[in-house]
C-alpha positions in Angstrom: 71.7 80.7 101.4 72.7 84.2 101.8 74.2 86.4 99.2 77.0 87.4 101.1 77.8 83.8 102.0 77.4 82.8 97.6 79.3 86.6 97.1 82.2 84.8 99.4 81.9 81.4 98.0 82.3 82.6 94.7 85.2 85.0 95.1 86.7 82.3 97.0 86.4 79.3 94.2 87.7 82.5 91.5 90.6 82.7 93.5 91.2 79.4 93.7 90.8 78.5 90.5 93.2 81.4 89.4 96.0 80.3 91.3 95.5 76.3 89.8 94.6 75.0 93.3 92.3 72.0 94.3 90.3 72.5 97.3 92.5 69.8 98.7 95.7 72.0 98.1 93.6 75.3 99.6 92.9 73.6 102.5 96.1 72.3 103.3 97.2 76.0 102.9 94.8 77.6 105.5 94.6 74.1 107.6 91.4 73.9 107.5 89.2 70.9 106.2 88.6 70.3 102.8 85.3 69.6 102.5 85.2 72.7 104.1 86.4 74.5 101.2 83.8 73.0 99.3 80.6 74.1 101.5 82.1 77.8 101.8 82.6 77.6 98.0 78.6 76.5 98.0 77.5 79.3 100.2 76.6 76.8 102.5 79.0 77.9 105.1 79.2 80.8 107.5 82.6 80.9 107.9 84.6 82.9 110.7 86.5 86.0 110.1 89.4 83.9 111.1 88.9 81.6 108.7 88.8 84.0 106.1 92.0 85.2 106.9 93.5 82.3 106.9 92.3 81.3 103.6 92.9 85.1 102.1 96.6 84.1 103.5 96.5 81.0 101.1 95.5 82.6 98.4 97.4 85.5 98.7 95.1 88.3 99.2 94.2 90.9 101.7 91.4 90.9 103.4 90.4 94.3 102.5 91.1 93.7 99.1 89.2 90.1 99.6 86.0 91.9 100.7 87.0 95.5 98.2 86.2 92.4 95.0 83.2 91.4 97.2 81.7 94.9 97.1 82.2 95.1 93.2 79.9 92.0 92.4 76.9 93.7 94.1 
């Protein structure tokens, strides 16, 4: 696994878990697949910048602010 891809899985799952969703609930937000919330949330996943948008969208982020947190945890 590569730290950007834990650095992104981990912000993600923060989020998440801030906003009291399950991955089911997430995915359904950003259509995506569920158990593909829970690779990207493993670091096992190199996700698309689409993707990301998409679940950024769900969570209510921006992507620059998404990837601005991202930078911090370095």
């Amino acid at each position: 696994m590569t730290k950007i891809k834990a650095l992104i899985g981990l912000k993600i799952k923060e989020l998440r878990q801030k906003e009291s969703l399950s991955q089911e609930k997430l995915a359904e937000l950003a259509n995506i697949d569920r158990t593909y919330i829970h690779d990207i949330e493993k670091g096992s996943r190199n996700i698309s910048v689409s993707v990301l948008e998409k679940l950024c969208s769900a969570l209510k982020i921006k992507l620059s602010d998404f990837f601005n947190q991202i930078e911090s945890h370095e």
